[in-house]
VMD Tcl script that draws the C-alpha trace (Angstrom):
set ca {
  {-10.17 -38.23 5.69}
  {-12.98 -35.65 5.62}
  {-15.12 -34.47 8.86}
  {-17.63 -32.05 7.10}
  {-19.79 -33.10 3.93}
  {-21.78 -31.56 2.23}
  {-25.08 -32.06 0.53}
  {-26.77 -30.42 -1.90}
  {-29.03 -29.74 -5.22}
  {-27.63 -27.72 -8.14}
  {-30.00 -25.20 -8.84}
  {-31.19 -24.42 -5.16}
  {-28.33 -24.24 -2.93}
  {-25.51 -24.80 -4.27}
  {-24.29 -21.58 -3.62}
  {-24.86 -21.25 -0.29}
  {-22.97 -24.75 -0.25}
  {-20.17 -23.30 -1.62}
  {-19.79 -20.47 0.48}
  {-19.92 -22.71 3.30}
  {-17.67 -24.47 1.53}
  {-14.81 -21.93 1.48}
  {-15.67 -20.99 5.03}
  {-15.34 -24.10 6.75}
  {-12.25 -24.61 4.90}
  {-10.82 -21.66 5.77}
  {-10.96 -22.03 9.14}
  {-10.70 -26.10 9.84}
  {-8.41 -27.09 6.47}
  {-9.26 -27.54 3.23}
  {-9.02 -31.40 3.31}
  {-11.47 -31.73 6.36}
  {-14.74 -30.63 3.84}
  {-16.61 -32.66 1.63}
  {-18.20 -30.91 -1.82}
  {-18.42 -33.05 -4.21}
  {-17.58 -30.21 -7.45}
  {-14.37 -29.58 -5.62}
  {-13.19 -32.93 -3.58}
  {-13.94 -35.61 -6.63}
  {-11.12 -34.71 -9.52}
  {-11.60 -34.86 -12.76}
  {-11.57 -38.97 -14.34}
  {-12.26 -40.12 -10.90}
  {-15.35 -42.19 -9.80}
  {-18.30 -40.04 -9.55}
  {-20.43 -42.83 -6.80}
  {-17.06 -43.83 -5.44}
  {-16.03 -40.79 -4.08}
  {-19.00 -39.41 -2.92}
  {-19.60 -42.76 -1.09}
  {-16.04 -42.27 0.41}
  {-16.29 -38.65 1.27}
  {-19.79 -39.15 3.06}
  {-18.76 -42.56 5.01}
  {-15.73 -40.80 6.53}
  {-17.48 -37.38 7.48}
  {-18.53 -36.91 11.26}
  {-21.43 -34.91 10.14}
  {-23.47 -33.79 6.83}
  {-24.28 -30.59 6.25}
  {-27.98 -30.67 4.05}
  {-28.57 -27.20 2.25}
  {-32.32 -27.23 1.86}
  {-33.28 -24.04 -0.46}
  {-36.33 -22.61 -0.88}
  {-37.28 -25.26 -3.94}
  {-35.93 -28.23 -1.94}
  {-39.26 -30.22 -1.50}
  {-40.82 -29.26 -4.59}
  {-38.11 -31.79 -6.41}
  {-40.85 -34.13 -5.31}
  {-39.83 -36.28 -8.20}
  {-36.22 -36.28 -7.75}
  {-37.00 -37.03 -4.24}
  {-38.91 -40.34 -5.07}
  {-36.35 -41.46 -7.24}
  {-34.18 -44.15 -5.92}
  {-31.26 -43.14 -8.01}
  {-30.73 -39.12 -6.88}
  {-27.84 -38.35 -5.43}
  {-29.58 -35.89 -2.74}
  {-31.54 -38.50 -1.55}
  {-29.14 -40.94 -1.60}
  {-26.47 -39.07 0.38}
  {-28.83 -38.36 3.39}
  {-30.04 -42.02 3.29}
  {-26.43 -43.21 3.27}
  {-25.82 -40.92 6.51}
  {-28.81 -42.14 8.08}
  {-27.75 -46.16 7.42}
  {-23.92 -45.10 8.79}
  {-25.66 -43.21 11.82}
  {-23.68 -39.72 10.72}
  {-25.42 -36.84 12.11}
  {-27.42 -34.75 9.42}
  {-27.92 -30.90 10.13}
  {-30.30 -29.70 8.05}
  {-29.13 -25.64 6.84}
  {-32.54 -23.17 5.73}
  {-30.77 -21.23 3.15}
  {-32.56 -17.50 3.15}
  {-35.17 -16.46 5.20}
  {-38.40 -18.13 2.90}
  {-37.32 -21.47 3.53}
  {-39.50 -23.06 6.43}
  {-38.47 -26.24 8.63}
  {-39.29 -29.29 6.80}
  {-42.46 -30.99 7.05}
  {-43.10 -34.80 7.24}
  {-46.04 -34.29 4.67}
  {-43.81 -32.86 2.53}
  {-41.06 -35.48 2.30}
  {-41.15 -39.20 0.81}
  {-41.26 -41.60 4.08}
  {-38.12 -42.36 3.40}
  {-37.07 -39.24 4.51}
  {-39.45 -38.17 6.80}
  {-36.79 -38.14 9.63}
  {-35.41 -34.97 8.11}
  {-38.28 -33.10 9.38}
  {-37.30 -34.44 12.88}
  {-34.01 -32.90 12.87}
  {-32.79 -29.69 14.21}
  {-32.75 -27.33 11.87}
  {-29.83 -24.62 11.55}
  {-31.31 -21.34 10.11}
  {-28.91 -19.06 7.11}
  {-29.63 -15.89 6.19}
  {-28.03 -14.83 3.15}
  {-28.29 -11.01 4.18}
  {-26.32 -11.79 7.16}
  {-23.70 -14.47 6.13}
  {-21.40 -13.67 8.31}
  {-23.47 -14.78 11.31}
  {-24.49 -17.88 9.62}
  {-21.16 -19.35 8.81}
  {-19.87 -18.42 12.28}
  {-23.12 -20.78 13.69}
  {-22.37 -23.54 11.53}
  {-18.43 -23.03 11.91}
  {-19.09 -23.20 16.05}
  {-21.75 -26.01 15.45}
  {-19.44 -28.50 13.46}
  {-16.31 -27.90 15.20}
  {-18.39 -29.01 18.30}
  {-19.89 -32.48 16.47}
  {-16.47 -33.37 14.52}
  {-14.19 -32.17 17.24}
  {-12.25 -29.81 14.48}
  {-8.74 -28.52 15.12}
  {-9.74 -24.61 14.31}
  {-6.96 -22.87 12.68}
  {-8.52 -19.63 13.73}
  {-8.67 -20.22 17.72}
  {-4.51 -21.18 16.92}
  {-4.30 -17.90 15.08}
  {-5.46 -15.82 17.73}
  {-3.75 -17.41 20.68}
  {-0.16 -17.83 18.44}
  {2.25 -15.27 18.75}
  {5.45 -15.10 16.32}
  {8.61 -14.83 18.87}
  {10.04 -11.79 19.44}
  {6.19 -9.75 18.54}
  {5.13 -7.03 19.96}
  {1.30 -6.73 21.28}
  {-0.62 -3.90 22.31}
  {-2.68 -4.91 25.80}
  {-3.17 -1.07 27.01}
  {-6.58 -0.70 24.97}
  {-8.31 2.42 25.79}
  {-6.61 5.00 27.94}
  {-6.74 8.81 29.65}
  {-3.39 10.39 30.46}
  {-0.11 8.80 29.62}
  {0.89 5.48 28.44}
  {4.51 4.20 27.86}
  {4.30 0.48 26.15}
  {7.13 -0.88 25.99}
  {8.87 -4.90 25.22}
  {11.33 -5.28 28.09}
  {12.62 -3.40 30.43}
  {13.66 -3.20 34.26}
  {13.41 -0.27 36.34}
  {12.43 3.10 35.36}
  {11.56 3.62 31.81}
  {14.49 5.64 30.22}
  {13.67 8.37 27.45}
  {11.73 12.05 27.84}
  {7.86 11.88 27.95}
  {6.38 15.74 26.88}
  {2.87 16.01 28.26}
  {0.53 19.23 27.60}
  {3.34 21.64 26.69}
  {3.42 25.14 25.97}
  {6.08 27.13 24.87}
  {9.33 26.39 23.67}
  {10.57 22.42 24.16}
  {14.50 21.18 24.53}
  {15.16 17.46 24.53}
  {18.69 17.83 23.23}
  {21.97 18.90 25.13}
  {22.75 22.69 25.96}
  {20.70 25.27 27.49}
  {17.25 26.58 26.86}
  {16.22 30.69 26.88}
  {13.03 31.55 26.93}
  {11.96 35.18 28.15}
  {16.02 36.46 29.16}
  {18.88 38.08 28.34}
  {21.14 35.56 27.09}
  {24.64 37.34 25.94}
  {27.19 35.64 23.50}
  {31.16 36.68 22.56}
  {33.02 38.97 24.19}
  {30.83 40.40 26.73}
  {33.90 44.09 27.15}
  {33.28 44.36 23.44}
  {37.26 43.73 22.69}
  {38.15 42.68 19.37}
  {35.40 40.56 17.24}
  {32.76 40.82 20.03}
  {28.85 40.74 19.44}
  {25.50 42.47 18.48}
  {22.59 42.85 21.27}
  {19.87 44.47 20.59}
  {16.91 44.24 23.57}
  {13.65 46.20 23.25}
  {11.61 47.96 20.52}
  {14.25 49.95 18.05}
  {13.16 53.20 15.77}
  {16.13 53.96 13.41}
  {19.99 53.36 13.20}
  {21.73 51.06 15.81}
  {25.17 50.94 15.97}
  {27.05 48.24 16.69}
  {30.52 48.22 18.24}
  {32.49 49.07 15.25}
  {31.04 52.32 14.41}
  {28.91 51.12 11.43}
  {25.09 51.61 11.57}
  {23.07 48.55 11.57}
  {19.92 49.40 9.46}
  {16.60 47.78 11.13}
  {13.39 48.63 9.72}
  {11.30 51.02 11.58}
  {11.27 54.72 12.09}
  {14.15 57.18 14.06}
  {15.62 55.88 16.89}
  {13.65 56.41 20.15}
}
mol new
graphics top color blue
foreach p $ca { graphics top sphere $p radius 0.5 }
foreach p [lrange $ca 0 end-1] q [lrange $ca 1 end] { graphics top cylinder $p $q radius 0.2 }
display resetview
């Protein structure tokens, strides 16, 4: 069963059809939209299945292009499919939306159309913009899902979460911020905040500006080196040997 057909003329609109196409099938399933180049396969019944497709829809789409109403004699004709289509909806009481594709396509006028379709100019018309076709197939994606009552895979995407998943809710923030999954009481861990100097998460102790002495403090057997201060020349260390630093003499 289809909710959403389509109608249009090859050579002015079809591609706006198809684009509307792919986005209404996107977002309600690919089954649930009627175009008759991709829903009738190949060796099937060309009148058939467009008479199926359109008598189970909840609403028909009409591209009208900028050339629509100058197919004055395709329009007269009793046996084009166009016509046909919207007459068919009109006889089954289906809801026809007529869509302006690009911005020099005007509303219909009843001058303009045979009698027999003369009601089209009575419709609301839905306005497309090919220069901003995002907008447009958001419109006609809102507009439809209202008239057919369309499950919309997109609403289930955004409300859906996989268990287990993460989500960021903290959005824009001064300061500190600690997101976290689950947790109960206060939040374990270290949070650094505007540090300066040296910084020790680890175990042990932290120097920063002292004496910190290592070893054998009386110098007894293998002891250890300290050197504090600005040095110029030989230091010697507790075995007698010189320790060579760079610089000058010692001061």
């Amino acid at each position: 069963m289809t909710d959403v057909f389509i109608n249009y003329r090859t050579g002015d609109g079809d591609k706006t059809a198809a684009l509307i196409d792919h986005e209404l099938s996107r977002r309600f399933g690919r089954d649930r939209i009627f175009r008759a180049s991709k829903s009738i396969a190949p060796g099937s019944p060309y009148p058939d299945g467009l008479l199926t497709g359109l008598r189970s829809s909840s609403v028909v789409l009409a591209v009208i292009g900028p050339d629509w109403t100058n197919f004055q004699s395709r329009l007269r004709d009793p046996e084009d499919w166009v016509r046909k289509e919207i007459l068919e909806a009109f006889t089954c009481e289906i809801p026809v939306v007529p869509v302006l594709d690009g911005r020099k396509t005007d509303r219909l006028s009843r001058d303009r159309l045979p009698a027999e379709l003369a009601q089209l100019a009575d419709l609301q018309s839905v306005p497309f913009d090919g220069h901003d076709t995002e907008t447009g197939l958001k419109r006609l994606g809102d507009l439809v899902a209202e008239l057919a009552e369309l499950h919309d895979l997109d609403r289930d995407a955004a409300t859906t979460l996989v268990p287990g998943s993460v989500t960021n809710s903290t959005g824009d923030i001064n300061g500190t911020a600690v997101q976290s999954r689950d947790f109960t009481g206060d939040v374990g861990g270290t949070v650094i905040k505007g540090s300066n100097g040296p910084v020790h998460t680890g175990n042990g102790n932290i120097y920063q500006n002292s004496r910190h002495v290592s070893g054998d403090r009386n110098f007894s057997g293998a002891g250890m080196t300290y050197y504090e201060g600005d040095h110029h020349g030989d230091v010697r260390n507790q075995f007698g040997a010189p320790d060579r630093r760079e610089g000058g003499d010692n001061g």
